[in-house]
Backbone bond lengths (Angstrom), bond angles and torsions (degrees), N, CA, C in turn:
res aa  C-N    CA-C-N  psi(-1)  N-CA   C-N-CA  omega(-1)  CA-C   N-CA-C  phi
1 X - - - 1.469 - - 1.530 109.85 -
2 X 1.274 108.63 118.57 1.923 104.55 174.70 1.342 104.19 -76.33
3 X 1.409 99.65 158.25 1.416 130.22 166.65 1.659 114.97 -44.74
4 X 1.233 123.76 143.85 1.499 125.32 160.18 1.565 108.53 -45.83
5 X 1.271 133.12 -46.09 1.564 127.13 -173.91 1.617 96.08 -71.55
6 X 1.473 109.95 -56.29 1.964 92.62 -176.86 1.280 126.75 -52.14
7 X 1.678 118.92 -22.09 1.213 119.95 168.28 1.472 135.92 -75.87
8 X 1.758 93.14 -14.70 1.665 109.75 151.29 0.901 143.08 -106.40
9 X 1.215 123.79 43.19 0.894 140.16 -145.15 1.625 114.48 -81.37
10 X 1.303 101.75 -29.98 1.521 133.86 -168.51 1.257 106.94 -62.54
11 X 1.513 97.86 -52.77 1.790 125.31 -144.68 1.629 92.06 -92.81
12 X 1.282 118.90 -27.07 1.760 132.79 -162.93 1.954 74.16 -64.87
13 X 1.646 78.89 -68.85 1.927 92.98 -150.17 1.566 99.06 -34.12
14 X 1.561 119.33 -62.72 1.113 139.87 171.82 1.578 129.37 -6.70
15 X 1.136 111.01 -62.33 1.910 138.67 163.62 1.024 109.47 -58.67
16 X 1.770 125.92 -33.37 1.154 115.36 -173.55 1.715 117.11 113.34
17 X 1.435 117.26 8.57 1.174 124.48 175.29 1.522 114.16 -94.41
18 X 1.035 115.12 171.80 1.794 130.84 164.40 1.430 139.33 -95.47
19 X 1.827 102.35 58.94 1.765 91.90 -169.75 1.939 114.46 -61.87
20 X 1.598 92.70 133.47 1.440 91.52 165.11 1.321 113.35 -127.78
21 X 1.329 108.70 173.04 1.942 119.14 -165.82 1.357 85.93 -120.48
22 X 1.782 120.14 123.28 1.355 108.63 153.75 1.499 119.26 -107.72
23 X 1.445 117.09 161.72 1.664 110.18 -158.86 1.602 102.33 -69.45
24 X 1.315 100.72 120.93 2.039 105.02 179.92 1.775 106.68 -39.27
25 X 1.431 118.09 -49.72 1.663 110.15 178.06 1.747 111.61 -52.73
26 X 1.561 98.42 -57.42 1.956 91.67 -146.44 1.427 85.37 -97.09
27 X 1.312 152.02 -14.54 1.308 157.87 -150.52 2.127 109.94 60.66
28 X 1.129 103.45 9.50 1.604 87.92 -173.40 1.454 107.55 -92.36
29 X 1.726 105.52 178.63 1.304 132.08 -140.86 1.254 118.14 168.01
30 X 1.558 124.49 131.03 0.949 106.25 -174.02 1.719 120.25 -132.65
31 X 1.000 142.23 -165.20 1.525 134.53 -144.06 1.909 93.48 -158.22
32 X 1.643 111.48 114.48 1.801 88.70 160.31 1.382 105.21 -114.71
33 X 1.651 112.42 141.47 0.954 129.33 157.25 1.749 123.88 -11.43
34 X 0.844 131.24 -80.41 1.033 160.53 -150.62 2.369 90.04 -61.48
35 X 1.695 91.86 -61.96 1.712 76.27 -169.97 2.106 97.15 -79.03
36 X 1.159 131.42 -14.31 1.952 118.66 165.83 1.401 83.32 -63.35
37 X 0.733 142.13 -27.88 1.910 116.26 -161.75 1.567 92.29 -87.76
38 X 1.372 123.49 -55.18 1.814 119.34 -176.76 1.637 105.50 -57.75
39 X 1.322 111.36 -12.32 1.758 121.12 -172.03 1.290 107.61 -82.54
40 X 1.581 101.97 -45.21 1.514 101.61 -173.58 1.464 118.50 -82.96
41 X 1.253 125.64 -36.01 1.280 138.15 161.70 1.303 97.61 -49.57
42 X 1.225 160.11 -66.97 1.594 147.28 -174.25 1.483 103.65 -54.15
43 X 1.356 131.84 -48.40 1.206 119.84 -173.97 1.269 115.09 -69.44
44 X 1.615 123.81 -22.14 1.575 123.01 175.37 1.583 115.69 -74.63
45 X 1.741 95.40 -27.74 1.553 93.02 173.22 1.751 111.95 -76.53
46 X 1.260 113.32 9.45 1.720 101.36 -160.93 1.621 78.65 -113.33
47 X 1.178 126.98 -24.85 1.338 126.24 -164.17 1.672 127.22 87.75
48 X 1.572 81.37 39.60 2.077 81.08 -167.92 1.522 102.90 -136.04
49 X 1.198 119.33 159.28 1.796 111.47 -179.62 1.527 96.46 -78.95
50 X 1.265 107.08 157.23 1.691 108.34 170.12 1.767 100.75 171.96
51 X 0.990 112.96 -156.03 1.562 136.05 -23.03 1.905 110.06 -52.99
52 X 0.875 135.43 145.63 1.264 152.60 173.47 1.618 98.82 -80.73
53 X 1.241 127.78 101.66 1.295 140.65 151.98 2.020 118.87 -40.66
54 X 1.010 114.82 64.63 1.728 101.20 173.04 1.481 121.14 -73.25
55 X 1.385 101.39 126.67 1.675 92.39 -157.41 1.975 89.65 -137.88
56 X 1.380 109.96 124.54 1.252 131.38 161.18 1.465 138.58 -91.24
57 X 0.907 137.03 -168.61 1.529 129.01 141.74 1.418 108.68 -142.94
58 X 1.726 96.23 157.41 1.834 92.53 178.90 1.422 120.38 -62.15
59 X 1.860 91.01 175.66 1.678 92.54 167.62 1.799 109.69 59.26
60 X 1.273 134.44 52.32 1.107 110.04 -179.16 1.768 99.78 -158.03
61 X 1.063 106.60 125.01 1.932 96.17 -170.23 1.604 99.68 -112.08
62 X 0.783 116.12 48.49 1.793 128.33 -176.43 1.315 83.08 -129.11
63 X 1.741 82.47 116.51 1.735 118.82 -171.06 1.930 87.17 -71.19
64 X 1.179 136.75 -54.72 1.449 123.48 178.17 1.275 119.54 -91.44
65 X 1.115 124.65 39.97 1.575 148.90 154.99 1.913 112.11 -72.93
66 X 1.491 110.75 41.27 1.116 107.01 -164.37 1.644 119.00 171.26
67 X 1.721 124.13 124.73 1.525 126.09 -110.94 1.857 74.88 -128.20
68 X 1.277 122.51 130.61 1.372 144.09 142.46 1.385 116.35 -85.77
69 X 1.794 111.69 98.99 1.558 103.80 -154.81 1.376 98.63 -125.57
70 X 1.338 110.71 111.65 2.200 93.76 -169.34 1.255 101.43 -84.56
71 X 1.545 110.86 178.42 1.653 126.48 -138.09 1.767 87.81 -90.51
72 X 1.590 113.91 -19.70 1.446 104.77 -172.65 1.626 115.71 -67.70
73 X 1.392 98.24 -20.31 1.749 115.25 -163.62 1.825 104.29 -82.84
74 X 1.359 100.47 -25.99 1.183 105.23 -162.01 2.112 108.28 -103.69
75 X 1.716 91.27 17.02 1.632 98.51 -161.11 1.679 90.03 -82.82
76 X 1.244 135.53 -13.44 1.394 127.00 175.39 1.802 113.59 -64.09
77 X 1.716 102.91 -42.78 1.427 99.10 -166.25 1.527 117.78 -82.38
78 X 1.575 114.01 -32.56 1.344 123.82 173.37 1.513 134.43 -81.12
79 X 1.221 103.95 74.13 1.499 117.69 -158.69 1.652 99.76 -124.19
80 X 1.579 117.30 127.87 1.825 102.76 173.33 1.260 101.55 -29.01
81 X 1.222 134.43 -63.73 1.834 117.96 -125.73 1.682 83.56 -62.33
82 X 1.446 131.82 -23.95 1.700 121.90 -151.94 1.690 96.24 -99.06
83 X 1.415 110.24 3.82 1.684 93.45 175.07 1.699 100.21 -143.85
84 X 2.233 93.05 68.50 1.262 84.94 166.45 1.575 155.23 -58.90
85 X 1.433 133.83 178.30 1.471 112.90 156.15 1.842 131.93 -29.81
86 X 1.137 97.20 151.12 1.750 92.58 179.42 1.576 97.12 -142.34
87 X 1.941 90.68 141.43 1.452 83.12 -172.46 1.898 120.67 -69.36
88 X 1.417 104.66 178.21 1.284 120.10 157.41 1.582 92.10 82.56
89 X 1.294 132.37 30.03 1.674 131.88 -165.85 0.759 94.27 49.35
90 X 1.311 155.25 28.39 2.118 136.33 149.79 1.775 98.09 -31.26
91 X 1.474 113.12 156.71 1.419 117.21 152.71 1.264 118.04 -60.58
92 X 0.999 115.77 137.97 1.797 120.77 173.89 2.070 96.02 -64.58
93 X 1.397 109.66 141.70 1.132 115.05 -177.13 1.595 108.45 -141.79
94 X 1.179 126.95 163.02 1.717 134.86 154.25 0.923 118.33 -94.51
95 X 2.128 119.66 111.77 1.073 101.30 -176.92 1.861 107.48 -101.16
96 X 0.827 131.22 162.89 1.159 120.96 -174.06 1.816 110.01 -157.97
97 X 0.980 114.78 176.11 1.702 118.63 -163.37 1.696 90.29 -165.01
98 X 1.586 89.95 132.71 1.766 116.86 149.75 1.329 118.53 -103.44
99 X 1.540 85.88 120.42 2.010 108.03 -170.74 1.243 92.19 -81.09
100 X 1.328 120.70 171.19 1.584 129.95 116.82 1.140 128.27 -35.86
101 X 1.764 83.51 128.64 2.123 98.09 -171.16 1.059 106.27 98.13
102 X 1.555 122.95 22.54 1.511 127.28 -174.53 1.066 108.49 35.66
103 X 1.566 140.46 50.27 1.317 131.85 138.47 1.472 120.05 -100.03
104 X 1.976 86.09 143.96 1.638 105.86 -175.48 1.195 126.98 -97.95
105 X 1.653 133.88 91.81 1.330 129.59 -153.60 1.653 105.09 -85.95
106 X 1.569 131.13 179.96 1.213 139.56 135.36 1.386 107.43 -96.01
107 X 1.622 108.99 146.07 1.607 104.17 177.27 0.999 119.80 -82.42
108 X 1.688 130.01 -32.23 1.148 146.26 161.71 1.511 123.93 -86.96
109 X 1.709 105.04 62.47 1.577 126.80 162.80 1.517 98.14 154.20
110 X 1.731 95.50 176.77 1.167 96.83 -156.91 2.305 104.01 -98.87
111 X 1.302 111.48 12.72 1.394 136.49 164.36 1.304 103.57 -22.73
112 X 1.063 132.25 142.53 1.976 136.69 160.39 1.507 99.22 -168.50
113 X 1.603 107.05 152.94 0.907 126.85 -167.49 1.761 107.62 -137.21
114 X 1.528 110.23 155.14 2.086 88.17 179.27 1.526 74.36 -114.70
115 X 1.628 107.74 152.48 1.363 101.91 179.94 1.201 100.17 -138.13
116 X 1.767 130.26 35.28 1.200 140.65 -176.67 1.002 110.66 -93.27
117 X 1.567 141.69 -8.41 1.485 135.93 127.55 1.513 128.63 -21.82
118 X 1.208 113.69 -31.54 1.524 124.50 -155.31 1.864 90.85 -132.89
119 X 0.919 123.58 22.95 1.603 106.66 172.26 1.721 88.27 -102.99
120 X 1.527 102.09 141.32 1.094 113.72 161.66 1.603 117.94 108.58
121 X 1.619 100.11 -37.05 1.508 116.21 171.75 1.364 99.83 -34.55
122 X 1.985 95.84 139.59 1.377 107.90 170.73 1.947 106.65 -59.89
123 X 1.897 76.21 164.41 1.914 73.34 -173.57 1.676 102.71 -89.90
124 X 1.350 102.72 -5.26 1.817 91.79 -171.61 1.597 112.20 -92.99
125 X 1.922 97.80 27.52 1.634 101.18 170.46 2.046 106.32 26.39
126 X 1.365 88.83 170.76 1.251 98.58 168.13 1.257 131.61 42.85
127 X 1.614 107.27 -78.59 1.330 131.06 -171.63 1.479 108.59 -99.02
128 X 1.496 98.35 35.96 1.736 108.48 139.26 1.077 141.09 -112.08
129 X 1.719 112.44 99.87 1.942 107.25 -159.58 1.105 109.40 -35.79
130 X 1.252 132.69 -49.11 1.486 102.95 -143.00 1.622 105.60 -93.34
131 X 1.394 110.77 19.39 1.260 95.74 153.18 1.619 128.00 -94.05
132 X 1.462 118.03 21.79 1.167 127.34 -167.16 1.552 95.82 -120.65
133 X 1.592 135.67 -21.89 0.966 125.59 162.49 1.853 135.17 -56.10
134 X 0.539 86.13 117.82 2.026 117.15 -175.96 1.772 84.13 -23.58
135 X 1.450 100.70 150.88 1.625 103.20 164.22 1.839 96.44 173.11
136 X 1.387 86.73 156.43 1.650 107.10 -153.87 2.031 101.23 -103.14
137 X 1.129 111.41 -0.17 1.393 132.09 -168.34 1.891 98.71 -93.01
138 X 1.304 86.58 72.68 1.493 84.63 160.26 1.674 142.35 4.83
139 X 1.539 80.78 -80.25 1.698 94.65 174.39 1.634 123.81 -76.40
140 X 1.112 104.52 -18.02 1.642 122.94 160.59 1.744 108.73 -69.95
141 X 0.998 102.61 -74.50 1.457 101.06 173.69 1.825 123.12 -37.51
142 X 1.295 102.55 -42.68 1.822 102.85 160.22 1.345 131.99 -92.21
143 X 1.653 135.42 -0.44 1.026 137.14 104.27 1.448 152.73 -21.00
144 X 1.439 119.01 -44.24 1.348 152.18 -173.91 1.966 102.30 -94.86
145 X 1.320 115.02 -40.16 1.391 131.64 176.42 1.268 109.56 -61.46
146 X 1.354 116.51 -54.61 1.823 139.20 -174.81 1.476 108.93 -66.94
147 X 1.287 99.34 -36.38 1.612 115.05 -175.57 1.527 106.80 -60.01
148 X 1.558 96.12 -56.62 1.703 114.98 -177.63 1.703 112.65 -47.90
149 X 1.397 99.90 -65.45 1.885 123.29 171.34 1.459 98.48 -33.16
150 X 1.616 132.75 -31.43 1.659 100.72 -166.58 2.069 81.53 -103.83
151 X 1.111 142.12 76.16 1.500 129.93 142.53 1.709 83.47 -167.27
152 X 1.206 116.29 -171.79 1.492 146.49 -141.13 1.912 86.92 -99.74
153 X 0.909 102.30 139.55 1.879 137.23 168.65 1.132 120.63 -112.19
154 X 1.239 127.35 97.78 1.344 143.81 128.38 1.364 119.08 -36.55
155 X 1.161 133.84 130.14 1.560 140.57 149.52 1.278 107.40 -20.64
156 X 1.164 112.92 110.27 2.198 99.76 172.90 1.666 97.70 -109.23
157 X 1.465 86.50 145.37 1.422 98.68 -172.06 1.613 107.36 -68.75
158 X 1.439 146.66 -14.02 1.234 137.62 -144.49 1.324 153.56 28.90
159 X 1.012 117.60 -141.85 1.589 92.73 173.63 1.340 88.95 -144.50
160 X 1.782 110.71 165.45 1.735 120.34 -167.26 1.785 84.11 -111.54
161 X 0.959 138.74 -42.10 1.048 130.45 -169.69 1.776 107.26 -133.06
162 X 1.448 114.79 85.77 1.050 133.61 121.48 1.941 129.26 20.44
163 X 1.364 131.43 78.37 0.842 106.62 -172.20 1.851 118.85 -71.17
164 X 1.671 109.58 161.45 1.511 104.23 -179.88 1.528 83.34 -109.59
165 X 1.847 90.74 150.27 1.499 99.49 159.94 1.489 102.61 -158.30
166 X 1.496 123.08 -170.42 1.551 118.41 -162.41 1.594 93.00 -130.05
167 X 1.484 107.71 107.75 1.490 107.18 166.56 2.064 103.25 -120.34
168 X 1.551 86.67 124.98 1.341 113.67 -175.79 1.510 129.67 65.52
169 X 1.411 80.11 35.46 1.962 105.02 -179.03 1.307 107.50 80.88
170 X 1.495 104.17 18.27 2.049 87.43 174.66 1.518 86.75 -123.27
171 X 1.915 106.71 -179.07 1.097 101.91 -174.73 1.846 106.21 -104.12
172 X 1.198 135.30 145.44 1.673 131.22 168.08 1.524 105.92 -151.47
173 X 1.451 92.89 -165.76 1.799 82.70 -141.61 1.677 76.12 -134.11
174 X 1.400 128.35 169.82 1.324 132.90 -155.41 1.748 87.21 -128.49
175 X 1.525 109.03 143.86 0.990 121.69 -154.96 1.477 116.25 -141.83
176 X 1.169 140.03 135.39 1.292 149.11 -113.50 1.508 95.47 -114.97
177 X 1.528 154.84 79.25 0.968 145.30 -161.60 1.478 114.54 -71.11
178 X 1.305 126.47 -13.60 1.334 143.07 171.02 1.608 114.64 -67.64
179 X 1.590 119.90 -44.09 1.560 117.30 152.39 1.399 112.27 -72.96
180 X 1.314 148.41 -40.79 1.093 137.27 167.11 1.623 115.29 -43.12
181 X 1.110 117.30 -57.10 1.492 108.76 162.53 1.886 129.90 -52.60
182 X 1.286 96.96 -59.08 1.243 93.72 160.79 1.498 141.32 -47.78
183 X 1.473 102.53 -41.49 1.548 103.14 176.43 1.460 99.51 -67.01
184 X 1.552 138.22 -73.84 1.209 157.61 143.11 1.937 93.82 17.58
185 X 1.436 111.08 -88.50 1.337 106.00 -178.72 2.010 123.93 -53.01
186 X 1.209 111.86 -48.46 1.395 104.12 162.89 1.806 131.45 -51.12
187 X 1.219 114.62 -23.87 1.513 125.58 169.84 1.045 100.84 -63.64
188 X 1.348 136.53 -29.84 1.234 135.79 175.59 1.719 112.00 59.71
189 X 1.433 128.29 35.97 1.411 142.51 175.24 1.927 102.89 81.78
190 X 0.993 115.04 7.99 1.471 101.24 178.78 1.963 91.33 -125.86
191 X 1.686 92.84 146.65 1.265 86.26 161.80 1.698 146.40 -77.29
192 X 1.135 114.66 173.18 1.797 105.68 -178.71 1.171 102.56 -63.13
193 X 1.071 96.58 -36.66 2.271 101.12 -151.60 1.170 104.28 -85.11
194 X 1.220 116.85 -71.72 2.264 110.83 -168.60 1.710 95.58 -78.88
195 X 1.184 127.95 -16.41 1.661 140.07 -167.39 1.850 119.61 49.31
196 X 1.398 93.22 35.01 1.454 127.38 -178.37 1.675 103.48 -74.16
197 X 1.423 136.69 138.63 1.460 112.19 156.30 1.372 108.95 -72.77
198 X 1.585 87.10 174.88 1.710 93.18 -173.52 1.163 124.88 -82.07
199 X 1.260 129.74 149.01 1.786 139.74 -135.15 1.539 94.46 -76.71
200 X 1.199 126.14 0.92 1.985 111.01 -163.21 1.694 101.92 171.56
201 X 1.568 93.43 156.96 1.433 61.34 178.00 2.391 81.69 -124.65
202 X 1.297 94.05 175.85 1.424 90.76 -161.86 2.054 98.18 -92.68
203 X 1.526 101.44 -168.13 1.187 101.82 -146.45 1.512 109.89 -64.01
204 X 1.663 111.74 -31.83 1.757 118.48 178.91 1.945 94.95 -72.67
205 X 1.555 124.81 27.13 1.633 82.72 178.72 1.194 128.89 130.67
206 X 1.629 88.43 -56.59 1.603 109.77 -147.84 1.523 111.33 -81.65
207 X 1.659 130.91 153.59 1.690 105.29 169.30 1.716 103.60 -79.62
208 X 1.669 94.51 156.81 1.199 110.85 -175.45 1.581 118.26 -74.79
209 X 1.913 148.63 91.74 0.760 108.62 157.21 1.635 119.16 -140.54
210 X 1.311 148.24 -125.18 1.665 109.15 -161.15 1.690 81.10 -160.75
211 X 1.131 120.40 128.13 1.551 115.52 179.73 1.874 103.43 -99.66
212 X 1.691 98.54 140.51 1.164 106.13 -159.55 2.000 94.69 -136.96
213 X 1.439 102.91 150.42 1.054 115.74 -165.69 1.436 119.07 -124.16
214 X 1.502 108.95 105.02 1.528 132.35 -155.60 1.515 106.97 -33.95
215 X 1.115 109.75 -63.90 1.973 150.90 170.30 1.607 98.25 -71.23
216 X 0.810 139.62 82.14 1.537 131.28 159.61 1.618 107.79 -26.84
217 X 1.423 103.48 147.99 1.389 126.97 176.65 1.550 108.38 -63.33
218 X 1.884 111.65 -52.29 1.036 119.12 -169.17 1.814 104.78 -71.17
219 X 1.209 125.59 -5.32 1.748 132.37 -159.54 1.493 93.59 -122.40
220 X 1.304 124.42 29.39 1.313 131.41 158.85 1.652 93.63 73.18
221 X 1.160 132.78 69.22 1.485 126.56 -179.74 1.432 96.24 -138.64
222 X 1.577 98.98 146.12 1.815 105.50 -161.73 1.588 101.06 -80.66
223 X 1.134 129.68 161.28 1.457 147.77 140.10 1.817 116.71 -65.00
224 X 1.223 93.41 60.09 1.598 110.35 -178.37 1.709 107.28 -123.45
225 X 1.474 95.50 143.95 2.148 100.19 164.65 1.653 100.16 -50.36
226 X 1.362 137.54 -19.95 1.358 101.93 -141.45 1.951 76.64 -116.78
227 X 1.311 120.27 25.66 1.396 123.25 157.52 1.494 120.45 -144.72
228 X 1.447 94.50 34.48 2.065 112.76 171.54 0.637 101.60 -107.41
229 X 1.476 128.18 -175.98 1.203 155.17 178.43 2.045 106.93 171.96
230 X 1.827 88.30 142.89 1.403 65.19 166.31 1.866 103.94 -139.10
231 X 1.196 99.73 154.04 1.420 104.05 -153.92 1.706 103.45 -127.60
232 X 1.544 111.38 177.50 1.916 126.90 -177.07 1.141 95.66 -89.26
233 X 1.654 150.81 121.12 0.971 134.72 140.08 1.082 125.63 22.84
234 X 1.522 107.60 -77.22 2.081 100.43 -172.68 1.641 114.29 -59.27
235 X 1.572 115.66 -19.35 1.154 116.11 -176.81 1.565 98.53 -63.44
236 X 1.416 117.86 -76.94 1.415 130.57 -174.28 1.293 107.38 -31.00
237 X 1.558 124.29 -54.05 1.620 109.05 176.90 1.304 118.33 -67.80
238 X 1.349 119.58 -22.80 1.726 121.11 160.60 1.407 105.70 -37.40
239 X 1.210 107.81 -57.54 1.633 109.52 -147.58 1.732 96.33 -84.80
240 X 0.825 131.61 22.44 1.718 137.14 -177.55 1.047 100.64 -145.60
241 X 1.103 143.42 -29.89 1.811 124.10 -171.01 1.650 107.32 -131.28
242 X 1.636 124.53 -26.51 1.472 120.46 -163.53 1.434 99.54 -68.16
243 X 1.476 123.84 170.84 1.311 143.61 167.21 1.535 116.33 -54.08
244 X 1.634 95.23 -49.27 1.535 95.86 -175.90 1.298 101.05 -112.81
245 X 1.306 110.79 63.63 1.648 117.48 166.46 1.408 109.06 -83.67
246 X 1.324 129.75 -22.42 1.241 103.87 178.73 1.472 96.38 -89.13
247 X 1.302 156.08 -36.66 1.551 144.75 177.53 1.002 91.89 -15.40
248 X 1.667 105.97 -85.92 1.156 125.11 -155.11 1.505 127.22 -66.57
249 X 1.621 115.38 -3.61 1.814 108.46 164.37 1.589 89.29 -84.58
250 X 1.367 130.18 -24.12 1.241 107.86 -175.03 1.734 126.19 -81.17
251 X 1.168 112.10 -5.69 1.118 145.02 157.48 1.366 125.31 -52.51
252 X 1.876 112.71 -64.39 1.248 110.28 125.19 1.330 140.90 48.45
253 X 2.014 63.97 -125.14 1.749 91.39 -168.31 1.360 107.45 -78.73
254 X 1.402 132.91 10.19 1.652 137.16 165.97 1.109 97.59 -85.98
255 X 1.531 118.47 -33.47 1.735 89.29 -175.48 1.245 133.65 -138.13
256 X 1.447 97.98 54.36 1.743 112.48 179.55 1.934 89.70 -145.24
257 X 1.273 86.02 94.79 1.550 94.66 161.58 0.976 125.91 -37.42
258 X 1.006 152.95 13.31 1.843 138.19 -167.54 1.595 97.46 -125.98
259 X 1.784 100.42 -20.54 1.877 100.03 -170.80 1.599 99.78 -98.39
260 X 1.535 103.69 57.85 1.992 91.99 -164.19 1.956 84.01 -92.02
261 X 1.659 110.81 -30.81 1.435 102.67 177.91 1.793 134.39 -42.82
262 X 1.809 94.25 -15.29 1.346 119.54 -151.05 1.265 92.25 -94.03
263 X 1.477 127.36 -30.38 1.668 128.20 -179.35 1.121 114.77 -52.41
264 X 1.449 131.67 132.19 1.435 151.48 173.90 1.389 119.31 74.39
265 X 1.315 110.77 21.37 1.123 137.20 176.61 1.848 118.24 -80.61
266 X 0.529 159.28 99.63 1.899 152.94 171.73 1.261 108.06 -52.60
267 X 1.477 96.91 98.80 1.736 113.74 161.84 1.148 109.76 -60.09
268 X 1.460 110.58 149.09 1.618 120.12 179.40 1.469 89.36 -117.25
269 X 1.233 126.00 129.86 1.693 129.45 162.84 1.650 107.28 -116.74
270 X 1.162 116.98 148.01 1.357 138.26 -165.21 1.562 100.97 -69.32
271 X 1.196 147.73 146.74 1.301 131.09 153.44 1.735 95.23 -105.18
């Protein structure tokens, strides 16, 4: 029985992604230059990050036996120096292998990536509702976010009122993974606030940074772009615990256009 990705194989190619087969023993596979570059150029003309790497292995009928890996995650391993010359004029290629522990090496350097964030992701990226449905589950919510980040963003309208609910006897509020992506992708890896990039990037890849909400959720503040932001760690604990946390949300909201709704509004900051 093939995999869900071998059976889309069509539809992968189709959108504009890269299904690959890696060998079930050693995990390798390899990548040429030449068609990610015709890949990525289509996705800049469509207006979406990509190409999205879909990568399987043989022999395996386990429907999540198989890694939705976007092109940002994979910007460490695909670099010239890792897809040197080959003799006899061969095309220069990337060869690369998935270890155990869902890590994604290059063979030629010492590059790795964990790409066990992204195993399992539906294959119809994006344009699968229910990854746009709201949810209060943490680790779902940054799963479902990552998912969003590898296809094309639309403006999502959000929500003005936020539902509350109680997961694990506390109370939190369900959260729109469609602005989380969006805010996240418009920062474009640097934060709003110090406009620093972000300090690291985490284990799939990605840069590190933490979306934060001008208006608190709990202070009646919507789950909208035009009350996100996404910020460096030290910023975010600025804006919740420092002295001059309110200066500086007001600071802010002067200078990220999208939060002009947020002006004259009474920030609530955490003490």
């Amino acid at each position: 029985m093939a995999s869900r990705a071998e059976q889309s194989r069509l539809v992968i190619e189709k959108r504009g992604d890269l299904p690959k087969r890696a060998n079930a023993a050693s995990g390798w596979f390899a990548v040429f230059p030449a068609k990610w570059k015709r890949l990525q150029v289509r996705a800049a003309r469509e207006g979406r990050d990509g190409p999205c790497l879909v990568l399987y292995r043989t022999n395996t009928g386990d429907d999540q036996d198989h890694y939705v890996v976007p092109a940002s995650a994979l910007a460490p391993l695909l670099t010239k120096a890792t897809a040197p010359p080959r003799p006899n004029g061969k095309k220069p290629r990337w060869e690369l292998q998935l270890l155990e522990g869902d890590v994604l090496r290059v063979t030629h350097g010492d590059a790795r990536v964990n790409v066990a964030a992204f195993r399992g992701l539906p294959l119809d990226g994006a344009q699968d509702g229910n990854l746009r449905k709201p949810t209060a589950d943490m680790a779902e919510l940054e799963r479902r976010t990552h998912a969003l980040l590898a296809g094309p963003l639309p403006v999502p309208r959000g929500s003005e009122h936020p539902r509350r609910v109680v997961v694990g006897g506390q109370p939190a509020y369900e959260r729109l993974p469609e602005v989380r992506a969006w805010v996240l992708k418009h920062a474009d890896r640097r934060c709003e606030l110090c406009g620093l990039d972000a300090p690291f990037v985490d284990e799939a890849g990605r840069p590190f940074l933490e979306v934060h909400h001008v208006r608190r959720l709990a202070d009646g503040g919507p789950d909208r772009i035009d009350n996100a932001v996404a910020l460096c760690p030290n910023c975010h604990r600025r804006l919740h615990h420092a002295a001059d946390a309110a200066a500086r949300t007001a600071k802010l909201v002067e200078t990220v256009s999208r939060l002009a709704s947020a002006r004259g509004r009474r920030q609530t900051v955490r003490r």
